[in-house]
N, C-alpha and C positions, 0 to 999 in steps of 0.2 A: 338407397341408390347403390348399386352394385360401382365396381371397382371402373376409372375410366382409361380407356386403351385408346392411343392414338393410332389413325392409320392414312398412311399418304392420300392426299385426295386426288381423283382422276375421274375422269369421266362415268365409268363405271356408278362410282358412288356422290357425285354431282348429281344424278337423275335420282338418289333417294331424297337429295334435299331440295330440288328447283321449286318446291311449291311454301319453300319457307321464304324466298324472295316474291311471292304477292302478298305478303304479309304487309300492311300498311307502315307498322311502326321500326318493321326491317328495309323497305323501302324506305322512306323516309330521313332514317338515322344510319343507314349502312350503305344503300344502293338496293338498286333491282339487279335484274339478273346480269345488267352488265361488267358487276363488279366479278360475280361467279366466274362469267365467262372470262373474264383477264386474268385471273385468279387461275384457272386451267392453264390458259394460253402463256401464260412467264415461266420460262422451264429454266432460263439463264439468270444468273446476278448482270449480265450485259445486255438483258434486254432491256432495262433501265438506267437512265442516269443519275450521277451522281446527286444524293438529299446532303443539301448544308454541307457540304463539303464532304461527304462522307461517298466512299465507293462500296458501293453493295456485293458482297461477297460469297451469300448464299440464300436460295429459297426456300422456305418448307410451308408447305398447306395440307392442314390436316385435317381429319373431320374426328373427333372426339367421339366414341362410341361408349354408351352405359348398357353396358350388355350388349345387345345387337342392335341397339337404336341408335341412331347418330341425335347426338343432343347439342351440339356447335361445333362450329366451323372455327379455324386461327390461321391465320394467316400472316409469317414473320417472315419479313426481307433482315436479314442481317449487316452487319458494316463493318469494313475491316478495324476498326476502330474500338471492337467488343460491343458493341450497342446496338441493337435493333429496333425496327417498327411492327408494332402489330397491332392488326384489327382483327375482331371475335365480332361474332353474331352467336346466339344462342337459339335453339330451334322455337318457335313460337308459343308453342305450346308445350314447353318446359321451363319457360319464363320463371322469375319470382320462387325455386326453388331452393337455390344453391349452388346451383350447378355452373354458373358463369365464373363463380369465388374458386370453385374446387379444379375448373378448366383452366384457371390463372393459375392457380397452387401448382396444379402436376407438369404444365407446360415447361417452368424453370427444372424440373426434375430429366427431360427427355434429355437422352444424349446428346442431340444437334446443337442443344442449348450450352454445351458445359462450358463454352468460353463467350458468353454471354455475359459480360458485365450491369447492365443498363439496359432497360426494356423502354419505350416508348410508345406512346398512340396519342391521337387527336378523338377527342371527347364533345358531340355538342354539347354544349349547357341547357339546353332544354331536353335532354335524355335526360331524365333525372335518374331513371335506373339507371346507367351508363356512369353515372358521375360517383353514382352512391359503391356502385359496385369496384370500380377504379380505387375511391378511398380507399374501402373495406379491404382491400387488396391490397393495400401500400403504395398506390399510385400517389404523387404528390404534383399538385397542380402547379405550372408556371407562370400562369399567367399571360405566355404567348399564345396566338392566337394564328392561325393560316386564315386563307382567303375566303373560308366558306364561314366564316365565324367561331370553327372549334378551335377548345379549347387544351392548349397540350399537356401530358400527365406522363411523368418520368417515374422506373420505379429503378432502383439500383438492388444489386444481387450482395445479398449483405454475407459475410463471409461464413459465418453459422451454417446458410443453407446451400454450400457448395457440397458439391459432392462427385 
């Protein structure tokens, strides 16, 4: 696997990935295309409301390229609080290689990230890849749970890998 490079996502390069959202177990576990599309359309930290108490401070959606292929998608709202939420998809067809562990690894590495304490996302538990991957990652599960049934998974930025 060649080295991975983040780059803003935008419409331009939304239309390389829109055919990984009829993906059955990407629909299903992430959303169809509606999530893409809102995913484009949130350009402010005010075009949302405050999560748990927290006010959202900045947005970045990026689409992960190995080489010149986009191989997933991330998507972090941040909180003034050092904490964010994010959700990944991985492109369908590069499933089960690695590549969802090494787009977690370099994502804490991006500058937008460096005062990033605490990462979060909502995990279903019937994603078994989703959950196994989150572990393998240092995600650690809470045990709370949101409205659709997932389950939430906290990783914290441990001081070693500041940089």
């Amino acid at each position: 696997m060649s080295s991975l490079r983040f780059v803003p996502l935008g419409a331009d390069y939304s239309e390389l990935i829109e055919h990984w959202f009829e993906d059955a177990d990407t629909v299903r576990f992430v959303g169809g295309l509606d999530w893409l599309a809102s995913t484009l359309r949130f350009e402010r930290p005010d075009d949302t409301q405050p999560v748990d108490g927290r006010d959202p401070v900045a947005h970045h959606a990026w689409l992960a390229l190995s080489g010149e292929q986009p191989v997933a998608l991330v998507d972090v709202l941040g909180y003034g609080d050092g904490s964010a939420s994010m959700k990944m998809t991985v492109a369908p067809g590069r499933r089960k290689l690695g590549l969802g562990k090494a787009v977690l690894h370099a994502v804490w590495r991006l500058p937008e990230m460096a005062d990033i304490t605490e990462v979060f996302g909502f995990v279903d538990p019937r994603h078994h890849a989703a959950v196994r991957l989150a572990e393998a990652s240092g995600f650690v599960a809470t045990g709370e749970t949101n409205d659709q049934g997932e389950e939430l998974f906290r990783r914290q930025r441990s001081e070693s890998r500041r940089a």
